[in-house]
C-alpha positions in Angstrom: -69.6 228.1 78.3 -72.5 227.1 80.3 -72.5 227.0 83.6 -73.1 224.0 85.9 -75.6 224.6 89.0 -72.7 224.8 91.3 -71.0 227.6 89.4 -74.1 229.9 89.7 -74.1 230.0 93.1 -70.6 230.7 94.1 -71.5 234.5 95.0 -73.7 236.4 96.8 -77.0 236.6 97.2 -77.1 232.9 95.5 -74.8 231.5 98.0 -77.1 232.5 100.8 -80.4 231.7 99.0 -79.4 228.3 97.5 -78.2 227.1 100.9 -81.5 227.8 102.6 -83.7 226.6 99.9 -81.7 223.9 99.5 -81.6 222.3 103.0 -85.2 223.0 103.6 -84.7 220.6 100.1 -83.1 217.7 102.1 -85.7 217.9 105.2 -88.7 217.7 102.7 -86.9 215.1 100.9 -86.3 213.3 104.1 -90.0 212.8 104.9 -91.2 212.1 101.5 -88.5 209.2 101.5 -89.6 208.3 104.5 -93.1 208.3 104.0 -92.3 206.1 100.7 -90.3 203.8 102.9 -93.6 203.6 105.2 -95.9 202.5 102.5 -93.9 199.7 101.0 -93.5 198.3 104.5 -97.1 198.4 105.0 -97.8 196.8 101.7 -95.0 193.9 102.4 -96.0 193.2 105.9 -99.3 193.1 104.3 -98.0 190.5 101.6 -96.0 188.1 104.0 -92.6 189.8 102.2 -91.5 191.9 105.4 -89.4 189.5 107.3 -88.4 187.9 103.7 -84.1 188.4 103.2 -83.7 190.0 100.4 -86.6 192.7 102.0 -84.5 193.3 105.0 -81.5 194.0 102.6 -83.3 196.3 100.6 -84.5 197.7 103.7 -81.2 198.6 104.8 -79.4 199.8 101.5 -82.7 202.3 101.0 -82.2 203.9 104.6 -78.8 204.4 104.0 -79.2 205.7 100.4 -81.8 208.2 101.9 -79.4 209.3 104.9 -76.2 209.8 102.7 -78.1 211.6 99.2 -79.9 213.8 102.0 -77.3 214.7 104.0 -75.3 215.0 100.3 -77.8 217.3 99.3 -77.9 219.5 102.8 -73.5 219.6 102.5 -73.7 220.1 98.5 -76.0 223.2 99.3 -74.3 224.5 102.4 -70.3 224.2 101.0 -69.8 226.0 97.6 -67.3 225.2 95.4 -65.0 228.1 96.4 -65.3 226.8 100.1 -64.0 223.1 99.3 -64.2 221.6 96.1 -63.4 218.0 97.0 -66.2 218.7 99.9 -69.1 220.0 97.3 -67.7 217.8 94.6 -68.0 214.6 96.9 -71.6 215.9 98.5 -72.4 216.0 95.1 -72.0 212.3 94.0 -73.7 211.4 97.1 -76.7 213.6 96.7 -77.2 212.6 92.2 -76.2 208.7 92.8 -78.1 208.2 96.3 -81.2 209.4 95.2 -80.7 208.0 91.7 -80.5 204.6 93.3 -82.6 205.1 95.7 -85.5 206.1 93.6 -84.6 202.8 91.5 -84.5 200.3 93.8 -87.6 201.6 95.6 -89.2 201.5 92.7 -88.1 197.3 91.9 -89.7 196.9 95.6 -93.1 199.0 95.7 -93.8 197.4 92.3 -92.9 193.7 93.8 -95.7 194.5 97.1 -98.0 195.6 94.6 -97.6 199.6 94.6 -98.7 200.8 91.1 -96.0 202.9 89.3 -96.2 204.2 86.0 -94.3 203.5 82.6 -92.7 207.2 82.5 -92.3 207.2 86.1 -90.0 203.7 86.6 -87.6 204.6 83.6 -87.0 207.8 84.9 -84.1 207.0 87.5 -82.4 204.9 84.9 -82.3 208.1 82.5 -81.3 210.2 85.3 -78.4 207.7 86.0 -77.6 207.8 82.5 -77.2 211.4 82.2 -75.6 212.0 86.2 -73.1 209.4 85.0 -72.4 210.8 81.3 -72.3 214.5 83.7 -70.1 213.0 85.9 -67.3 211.7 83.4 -66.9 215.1 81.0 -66.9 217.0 84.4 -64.2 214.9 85.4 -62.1 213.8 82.5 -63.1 216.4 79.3 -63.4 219.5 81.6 -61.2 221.7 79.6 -63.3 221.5 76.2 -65.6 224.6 76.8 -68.5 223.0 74.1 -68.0 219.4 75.8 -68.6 221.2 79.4 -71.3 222.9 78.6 -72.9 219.7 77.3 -72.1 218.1 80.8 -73.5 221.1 82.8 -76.9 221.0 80.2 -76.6 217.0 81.6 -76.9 217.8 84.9 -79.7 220.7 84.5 -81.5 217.5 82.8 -81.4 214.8 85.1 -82.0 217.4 88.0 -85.0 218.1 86.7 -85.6 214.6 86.2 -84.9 214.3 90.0 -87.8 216.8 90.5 -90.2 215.2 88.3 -89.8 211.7 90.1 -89.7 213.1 93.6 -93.2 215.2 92.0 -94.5 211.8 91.3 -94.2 210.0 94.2 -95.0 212.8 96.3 -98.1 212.8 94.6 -98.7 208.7 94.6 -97.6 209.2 98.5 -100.3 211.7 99.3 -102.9 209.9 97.0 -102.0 206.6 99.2 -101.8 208.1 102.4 -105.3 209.8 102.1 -106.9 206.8 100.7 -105.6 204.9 103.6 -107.0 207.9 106.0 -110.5 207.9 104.3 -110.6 203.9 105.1 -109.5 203.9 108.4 -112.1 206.8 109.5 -114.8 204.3 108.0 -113.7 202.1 110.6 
């Protein structure tokens, strides 16, 4: 049977690497989210769409999607299945879904005030959804099938690293906007 992330680093060293790696993880996360969060505010205020409703909702649901997967990802890292499982298992959801849906929805809204995103780069929160949520269900109900599990656990490997390669992107659109936006205003 394979092994899901969580199950690797039950022991030592792994569960005093992985928590430290990990939370600095969350903190990095944190400010690219953040930063993200910046630049479609810019561009809205900038388009007359920052003081529009359905802005100030999105606005809301993305600061608390970035607070709970964070924070999910900082408790999922620093309590190991052996500690608590309802704890990790619970830190989990809220880390895969709140950055899943995060990443989605702040895509719908940097596209609408005119941030360009690429093709491969928007549908990959909907795949990693698909797979977290396919994950999710054999973890949960078809746990006992040993071939079935190690399916789920190869699921979650995959839309982890589907995780990485979005946060990748935008880290990299971030920094491209930001120092862009740097080079102008020193013009000034």
């Amino acid at each position: 049977r394979i092994r899901t992330i969580s199950e690797t680093v039950m022991f030592f060293p792994e569960n005093r690497i992985f928590p430290v790696a990990m939370s600095i993880d969350a903190i990095l996360l944190l400010l690219i989210f953040l930063m993200r969060q910046k630049i479609i505010r810019k561009l809205a205020e900038k388009n007359d769409l920052f003081k529009n409703n359905s802005y100030q909702k999105f606005n809301k649901i993305a600061y608390s999607l970035i607070i709970s997967s964070t924070l999910g990802l900082f408790l999922l890292s620093n309590v190991t299945l052996k500690d608590s499982k309802v704890v990790h298992l619970v830190s989990a959801c809220f880390f895969f879904f709140g950055i899943i849906i995060y990443l989605g929805l702040s895509d719908i809204w940097a596209k609408r005030v005119g941030y360009k995103i690429g093709y491969i780069s928007t549908i990959i929160p909907y795949l990693a959804f698909v797979l977290a949520t396919i994950y999710t269900i054999i973890t949960l109900i078809l746990y006992r099938n040993r071939f079935i599990y190690s399916i789920g656990s190869l699921l979650e490997y995959a839309s982890s690293a589907l995780i990485f390669l979005k946060i990748l992107f935008n880290a990299k659109r971030n920094a491209d906007t930001y120092h862009t936006e740097w080079k102008r205003a020193r013009k000034i």
